[in-house]
C-alpha positions in Angstrom: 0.0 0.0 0.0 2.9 2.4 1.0 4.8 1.6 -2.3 1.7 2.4 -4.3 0.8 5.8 -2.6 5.0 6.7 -3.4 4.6 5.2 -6.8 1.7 7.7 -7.8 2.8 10.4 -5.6 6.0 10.4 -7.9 3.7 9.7 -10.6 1.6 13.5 -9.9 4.6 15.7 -8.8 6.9 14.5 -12.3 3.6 15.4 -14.0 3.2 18.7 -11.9 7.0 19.6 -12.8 6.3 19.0 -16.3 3.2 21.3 -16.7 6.2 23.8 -14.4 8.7 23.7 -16.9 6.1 25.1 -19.9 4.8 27.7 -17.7 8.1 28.8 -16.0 9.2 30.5 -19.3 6.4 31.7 -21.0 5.6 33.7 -17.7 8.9 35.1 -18.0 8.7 35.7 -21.2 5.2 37.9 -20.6 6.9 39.8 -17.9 9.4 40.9 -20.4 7.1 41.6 -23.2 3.8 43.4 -21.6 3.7 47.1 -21.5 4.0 48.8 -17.9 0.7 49.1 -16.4 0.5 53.4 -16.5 -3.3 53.4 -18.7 -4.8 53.6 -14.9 -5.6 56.7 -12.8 -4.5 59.4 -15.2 -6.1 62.4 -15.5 -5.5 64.6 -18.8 -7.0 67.7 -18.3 -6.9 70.9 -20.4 -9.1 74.4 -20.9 -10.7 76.0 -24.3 -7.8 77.6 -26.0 -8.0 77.5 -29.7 -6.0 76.4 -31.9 -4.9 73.9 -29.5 -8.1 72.7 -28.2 -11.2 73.7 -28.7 -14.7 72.5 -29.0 -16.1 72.0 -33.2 -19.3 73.1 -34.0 -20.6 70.0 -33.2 -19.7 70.1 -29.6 -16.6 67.7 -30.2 -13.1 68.6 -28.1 -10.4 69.2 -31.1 -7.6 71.4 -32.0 -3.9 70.6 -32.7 -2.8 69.8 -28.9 -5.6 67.2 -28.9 -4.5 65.5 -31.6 -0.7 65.1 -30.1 -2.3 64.1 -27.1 -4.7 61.4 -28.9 -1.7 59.7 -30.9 0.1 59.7 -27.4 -2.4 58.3 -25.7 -2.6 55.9 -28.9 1.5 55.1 -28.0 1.3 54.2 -24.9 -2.3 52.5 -24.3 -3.8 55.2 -22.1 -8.2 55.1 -22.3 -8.1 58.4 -20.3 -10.5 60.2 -21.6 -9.7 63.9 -21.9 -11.4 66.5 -18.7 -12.1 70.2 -19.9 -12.0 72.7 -17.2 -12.0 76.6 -17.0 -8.0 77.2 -17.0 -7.8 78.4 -13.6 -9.8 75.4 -12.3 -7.8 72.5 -14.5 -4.1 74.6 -13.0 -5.5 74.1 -9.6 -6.5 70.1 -9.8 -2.9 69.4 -11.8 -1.1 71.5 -9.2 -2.8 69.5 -6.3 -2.7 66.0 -7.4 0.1 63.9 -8.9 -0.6 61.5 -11.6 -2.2 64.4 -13.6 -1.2 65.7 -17.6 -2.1 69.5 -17.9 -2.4 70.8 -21.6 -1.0 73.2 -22.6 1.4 76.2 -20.5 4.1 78.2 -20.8 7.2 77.1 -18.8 7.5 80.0 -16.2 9.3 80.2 -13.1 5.6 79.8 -11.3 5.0 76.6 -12.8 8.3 75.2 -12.5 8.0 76.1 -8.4 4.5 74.5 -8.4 6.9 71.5 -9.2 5.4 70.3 -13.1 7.5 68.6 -15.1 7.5 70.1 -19.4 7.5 67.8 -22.2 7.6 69.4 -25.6 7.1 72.1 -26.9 3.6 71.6 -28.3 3.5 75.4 -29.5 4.7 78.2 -29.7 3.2 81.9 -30.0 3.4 85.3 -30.1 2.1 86.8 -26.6 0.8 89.8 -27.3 -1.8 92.9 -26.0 -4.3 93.5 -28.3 -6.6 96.8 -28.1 -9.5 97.9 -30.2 -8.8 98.7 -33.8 -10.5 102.3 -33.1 -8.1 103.6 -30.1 -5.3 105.2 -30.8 -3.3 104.8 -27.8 -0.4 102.7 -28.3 1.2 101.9 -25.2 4.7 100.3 -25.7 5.1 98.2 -22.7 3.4 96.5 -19.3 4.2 99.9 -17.4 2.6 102.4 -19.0 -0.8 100.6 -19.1 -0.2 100.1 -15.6 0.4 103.6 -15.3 -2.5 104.9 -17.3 -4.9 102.6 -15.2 -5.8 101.1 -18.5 -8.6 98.4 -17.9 -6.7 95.1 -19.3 -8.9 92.0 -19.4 -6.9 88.3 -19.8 -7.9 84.6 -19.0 -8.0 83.6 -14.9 -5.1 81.4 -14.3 -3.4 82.5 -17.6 0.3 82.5 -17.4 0.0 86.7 -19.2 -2.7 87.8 -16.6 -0.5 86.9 -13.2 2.1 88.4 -15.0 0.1 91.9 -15.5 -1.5 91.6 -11.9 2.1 91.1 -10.2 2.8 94.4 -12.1 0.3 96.6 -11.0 -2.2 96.6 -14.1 -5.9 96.5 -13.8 -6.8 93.2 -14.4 -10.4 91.8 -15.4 -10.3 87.6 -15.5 -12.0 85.8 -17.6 -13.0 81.8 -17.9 -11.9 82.0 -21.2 -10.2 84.0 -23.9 -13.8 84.8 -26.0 -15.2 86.4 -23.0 -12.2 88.6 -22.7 -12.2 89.7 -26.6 -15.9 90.4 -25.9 -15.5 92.3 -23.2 -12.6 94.2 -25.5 -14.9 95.2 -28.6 -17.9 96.0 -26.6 -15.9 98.7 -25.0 -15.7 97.1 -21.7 -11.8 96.5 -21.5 -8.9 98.5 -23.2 -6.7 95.8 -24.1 -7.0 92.2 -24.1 -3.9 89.3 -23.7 -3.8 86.4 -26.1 -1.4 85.5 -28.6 -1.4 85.1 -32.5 -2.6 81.6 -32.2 -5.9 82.3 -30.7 -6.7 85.6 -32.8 -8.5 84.2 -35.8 -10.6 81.5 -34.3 -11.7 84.5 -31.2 -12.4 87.0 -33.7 -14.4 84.8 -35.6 -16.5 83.2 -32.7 -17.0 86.8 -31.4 -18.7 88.1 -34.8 -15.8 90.3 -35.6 -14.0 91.4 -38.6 -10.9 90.6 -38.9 -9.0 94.3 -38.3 -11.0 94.6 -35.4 -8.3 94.5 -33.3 -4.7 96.3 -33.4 -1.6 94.9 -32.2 -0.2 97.3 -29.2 2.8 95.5 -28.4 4.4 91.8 -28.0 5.0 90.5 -24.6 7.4 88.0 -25.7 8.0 84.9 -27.9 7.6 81.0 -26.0 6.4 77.6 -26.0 3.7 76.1 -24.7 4.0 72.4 -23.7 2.6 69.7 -21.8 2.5 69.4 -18.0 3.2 66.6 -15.4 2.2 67.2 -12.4 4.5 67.1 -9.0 4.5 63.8 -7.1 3.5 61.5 -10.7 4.7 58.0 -10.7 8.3 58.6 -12.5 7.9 55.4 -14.5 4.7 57.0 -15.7 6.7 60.4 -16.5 9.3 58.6 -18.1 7.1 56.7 -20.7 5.2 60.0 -21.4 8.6 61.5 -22.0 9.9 59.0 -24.4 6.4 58.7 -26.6 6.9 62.6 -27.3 10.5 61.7 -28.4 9.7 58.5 -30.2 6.9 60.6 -32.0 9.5 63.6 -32.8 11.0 60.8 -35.1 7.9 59.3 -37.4 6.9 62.2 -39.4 4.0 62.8 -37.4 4.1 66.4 -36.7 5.1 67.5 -40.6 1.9 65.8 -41.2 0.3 67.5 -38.5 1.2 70.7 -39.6 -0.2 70.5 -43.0 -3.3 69.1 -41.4 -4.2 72.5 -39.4 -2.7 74.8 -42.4 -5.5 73.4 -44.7 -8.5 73.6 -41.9 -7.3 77.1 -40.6 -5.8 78.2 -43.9 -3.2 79.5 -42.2 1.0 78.5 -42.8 1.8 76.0 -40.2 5.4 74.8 -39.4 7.2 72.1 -37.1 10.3 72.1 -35.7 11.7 70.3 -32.1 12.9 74.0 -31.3 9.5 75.5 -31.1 6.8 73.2 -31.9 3.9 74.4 -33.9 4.0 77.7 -34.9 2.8 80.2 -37.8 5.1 80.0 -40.5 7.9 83.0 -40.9 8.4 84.5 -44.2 11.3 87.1 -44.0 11.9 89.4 -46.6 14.2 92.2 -46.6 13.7 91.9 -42.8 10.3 92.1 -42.3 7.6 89.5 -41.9 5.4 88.6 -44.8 1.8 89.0 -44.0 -0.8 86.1 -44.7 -4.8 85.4 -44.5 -6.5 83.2 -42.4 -9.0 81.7 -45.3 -10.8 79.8 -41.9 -11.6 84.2 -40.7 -9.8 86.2 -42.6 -7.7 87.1 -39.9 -4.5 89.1 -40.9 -1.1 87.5 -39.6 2.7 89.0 -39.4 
């Protein structure tokens, strides 16, 4: 009886080691091969900005940060779907949680002490103050409006408004840039701050002609990218970081750039330098002008 209980205990465990010897390696060879589990507890989360996103006619998030973020998301088998907050209210969640993507800022020494992490640059624009076509002042920097108590309306949260405020100018926030352009042709603001990028598309949403605006002056050239927030898993940054890279390399963004020049009618470039921005035409040593087909809107 003892021999036969051995006999078929040997029997089960050289059967049990056999089924062990398949399994053994193709676990290992899964553990290699799988994708890091970062598609879980995510949060992208962006304003109403256009070019870079924005909601269609039809109600439908889209704009040329959306679509970087989609083939991202794409790369690295995230199902997030994508939050849309008033800026000031989407700053404040990304600047209090970790695991959260912000889209998209400027990289200023504010952002960097709220501890976010840049990848990019998605963008770049041309900051600048816009007044009414029909006033002639033409201020030539931030301290003179300040000092003419000039009634400057920007964003809430926007990078250009805290700026302004820490400088003593009147500011009037905003949810979001077509309230402040509103508030700027109905004679309720002298100068409004946005950036060439957004002109066309406010002007357009707002009813407005295309000169009805003037440039006063530029506040200065940068990028916009893509936030991380403080405290995010850094295998989750890291894989975020290496997508944009990998995605610098396929053609992708030459491709995306003729994509928005032919919706907007407006001359789109790429380069890793500055990202997106409106194509430069020098001549002589001045800047070409073009027409935004999309609005008509004028652009240096």
């Amino acid at each position: 009886m003892v021999n036969n209980l051995v006999l078929v205990s040997f029997a089960v465990l050289k059967r049990a080691t056999g089924w062990l010897r398949i399994l053994v390696p193709l676990l290992l060879c899964a553990s290699f091969t799988a994708k890091p589990s970062l598609a879980s507890e995510i949060r992208l989360l962006t304003g109403i900005e256009p070019p870079t996103n924005y909601l269609d006619d039809r109600g439908k998030l889209t704009g040329i940060a959306v679509d970087i973020i989609e083939e991202l998301k794409r790369s690295l088998d995230v199902d997030a779907q994508i939050e849309v907050y008033p800026w000031a209210r989407a700053l404040k969640l990304a600047e209090s949680n970790p695991d959260v993507v912000l889209f998209t800022d400027t990289k200023t020494p504010e952002r960097e002490a709220m501890g976010f992490h840049f990848i990019g640059p998605f963008v770049t624009r041309r900051h600048m103050v816009y007044s009414r076509a029909s006033d002639p002042t033409k201020p030539q920097n931030l301290k003179e409006i300040a000092a003419k108590k000039a009634r400057v309306v920007g964003m809430r949260g926007d990078w250009r408004t805290q700026l302004f405020k820490r400088d003593g100018a009147a500011i009037e926030e905003t949810p979001q840039h077509l309230d402040s352009v509103r508030m700027l042709l109905a004679g309720r603001a002298d100068f409004w701050l946005s950036s060439d990028l957004e002109l066309p598309l406010m002007l357009k949403s707002a009813g407005a002609e295309p000169d009805a605006v003037n440039e006063a002056f530029l506040i200065r050239e940068a990028s916009s990218y893509l936030l991380v927030s403080r405290g995010t898993d850094p295998a989750r940054l890291d894989a975020w970081q290496r997508a944009f890279a990998n995605l610098q390399t396929t053609g992708f963004f030459e491709q995306l750039a003729k994509k928005w020049s032919r919706k907007l009618g407006v001359s789109y470039e790429y380069s890793k330098a500055k990202g997106m921005h409106l194509q430069e035409v020098s001549d002589f040593g001045y800047f070409s002008y073009s027409l935004c087909s999309h609005c008509g809107t004028r652009f240096r």
